[in-house]
C-alpha positions, 0 to 999 in steps of 0.5 A, spaced: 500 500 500 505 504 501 509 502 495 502 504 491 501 511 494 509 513 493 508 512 486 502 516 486 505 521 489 511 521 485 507 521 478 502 526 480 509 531 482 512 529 475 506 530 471 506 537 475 512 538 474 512 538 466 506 542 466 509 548 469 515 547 464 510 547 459 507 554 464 513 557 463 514 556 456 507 559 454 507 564 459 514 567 458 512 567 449 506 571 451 508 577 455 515 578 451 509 578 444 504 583 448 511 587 449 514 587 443 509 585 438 509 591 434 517 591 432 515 584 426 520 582 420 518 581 413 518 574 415 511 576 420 515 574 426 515 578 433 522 579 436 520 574 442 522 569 436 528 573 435 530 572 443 530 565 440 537 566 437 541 565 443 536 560 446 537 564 454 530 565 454 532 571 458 527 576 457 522 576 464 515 578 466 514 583 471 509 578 474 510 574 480 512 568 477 508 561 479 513 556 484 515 552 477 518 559 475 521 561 481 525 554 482 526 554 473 529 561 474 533 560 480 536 553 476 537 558 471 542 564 475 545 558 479 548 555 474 549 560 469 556 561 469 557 553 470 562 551 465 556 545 462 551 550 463 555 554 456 555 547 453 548 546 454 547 552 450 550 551 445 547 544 445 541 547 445 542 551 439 544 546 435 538 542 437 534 548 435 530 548 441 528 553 445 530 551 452 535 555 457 539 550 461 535 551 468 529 548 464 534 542 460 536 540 468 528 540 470 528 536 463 534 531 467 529 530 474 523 528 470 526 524 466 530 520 471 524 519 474 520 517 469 524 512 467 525 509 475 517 509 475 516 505 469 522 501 470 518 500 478 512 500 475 511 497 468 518 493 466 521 490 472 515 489 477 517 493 483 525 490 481 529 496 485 536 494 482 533 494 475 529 501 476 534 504 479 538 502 472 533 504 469 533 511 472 540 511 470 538 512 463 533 517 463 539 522 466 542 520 459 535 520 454 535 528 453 541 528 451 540 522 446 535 525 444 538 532 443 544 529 440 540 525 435 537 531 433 542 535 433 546 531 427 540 529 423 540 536 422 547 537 421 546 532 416 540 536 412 544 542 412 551 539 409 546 535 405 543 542 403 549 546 402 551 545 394 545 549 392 544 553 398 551 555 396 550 556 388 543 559 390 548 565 394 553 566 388 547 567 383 544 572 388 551 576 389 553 576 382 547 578 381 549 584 384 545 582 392 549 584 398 551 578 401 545 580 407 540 579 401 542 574 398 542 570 405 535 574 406 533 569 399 536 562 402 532 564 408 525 564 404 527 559 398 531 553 402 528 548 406 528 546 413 533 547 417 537 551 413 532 555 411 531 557 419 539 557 421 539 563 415 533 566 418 538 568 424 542 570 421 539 575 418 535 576 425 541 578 428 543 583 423 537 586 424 539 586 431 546 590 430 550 584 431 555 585 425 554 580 420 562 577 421 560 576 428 552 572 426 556 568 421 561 565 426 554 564 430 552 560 425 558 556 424 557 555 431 551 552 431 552 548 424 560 547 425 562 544 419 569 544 414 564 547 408 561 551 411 567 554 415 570 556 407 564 558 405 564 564 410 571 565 410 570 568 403 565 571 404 568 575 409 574 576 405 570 578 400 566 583 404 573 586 406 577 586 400 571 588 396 574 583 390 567 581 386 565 574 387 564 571 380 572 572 380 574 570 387 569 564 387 572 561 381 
């Protein structure tokens, strides 16, 4: 009986738990839309989608946070200057998913969890050992996921290059700035690069200069290929030379 009443206990804190990350996620959109809704792109995005860019989500509400964001933002400020913390970002961006690390961490706490009452529970019939196994597991299920998810998109986005690449030569021979012909590949190409040049654009909209965007590009999409690509187009953007006959 009591073993039942323990894991009703934990599966209504884990399905609470989700539910404030998801509270926290809804709610800091909606303050950060209602702020600075006006100031959209061409591409019919609010600036919210902007602050996306870093992925620190660290714009706050003036509200009082609910306990779920009081402990995420706590989560967030403790470790923020952690040497893991600045990975995760990283991580997180080339995921592409809007998470800060204090959430990734709150992520941690449920998966490991989860997969402890499943073992419990479903799996190995009240088995401790196995469970506790189990539970060693969903501490590393996130970052499986994130992994997997950061080289598939890897791969579509080296597999897209070639003619993304001859997409941006056309648009600056065509007589493009190198921020409209990256504009063009933003509205033409697919997924993912489609949305990794859109950042890019967002960012220099943003006043970051265009050298320091494309090494955050580089930084989300690493990658021999696409590290030349930008070195010459920073030469080319320093030394004015034309690019039909630098890229030749």
């Amino acid at each position: 009986m009591e073993i039942i009443i323990v894991a009703v206990a934990s599966v209504v804190a884990l399905v609470m738990l989700g539910f404030g990350i998801y509270t926290i996620r809804r709610d800091r959109r909606g303050v950060i839309d209602e702020r600075l809704g006006r100031y959209t792109t061409e591409y019919g995005d609010s600036l919210s989608d902007l602050l996306n860019v870093s992925g620190d989500g660290s714009m706050q509400s003036d509200t009082q946070l609910s306990p779920t964001q009081a402990l995420q933002e706590y989560l967030d400020k403790s470790i923020a200057e952690r040497e893991f913390a600045k990975q995760w970002k990283i991580q997180l961006a080339r995921a592409d998913l809007k998470l800060t690390p204090g959430e990734y961490l709150m992520f941690h706490f449920l998966s490991v969890i989860g997969f402890f009452l499943a073992g419990y529970l479903v799996l190995f019939s009240g088995n401790i050992i196995f469970s506790l196994l189990a539970a060693v597991g969903g501490f590393f299920a996130p970052r499986i996921y994130v992994a997997n998810r950061t080289g598939k998109r890897n791969r579509d986005f080296e597999s897209q290059l070639p003619d993304n690449l001859q997409m941006w030569v056309n648009g600056l021979r065509s007589g493009y700035s190198v921020l409209q012909a990256i504009e063009a590949i933003a509205r033409e190409a697919a997924e993912p690069t489609a949305s990794e040049f859109r950042r890019v654009v967002k960012e220099v909209q943003l006043g970051i200069p265009m050298d320091e965007a494309l090494a955050h590009l580089l930084e989300r999409m690493p990658g021999d290929d696409l590290d030349l690509v930008i070195t010459a187009v920073n030469i080319q953007r320093e030394v004015g030379v034309t690019w039909p006959r630098f890229w030749k």
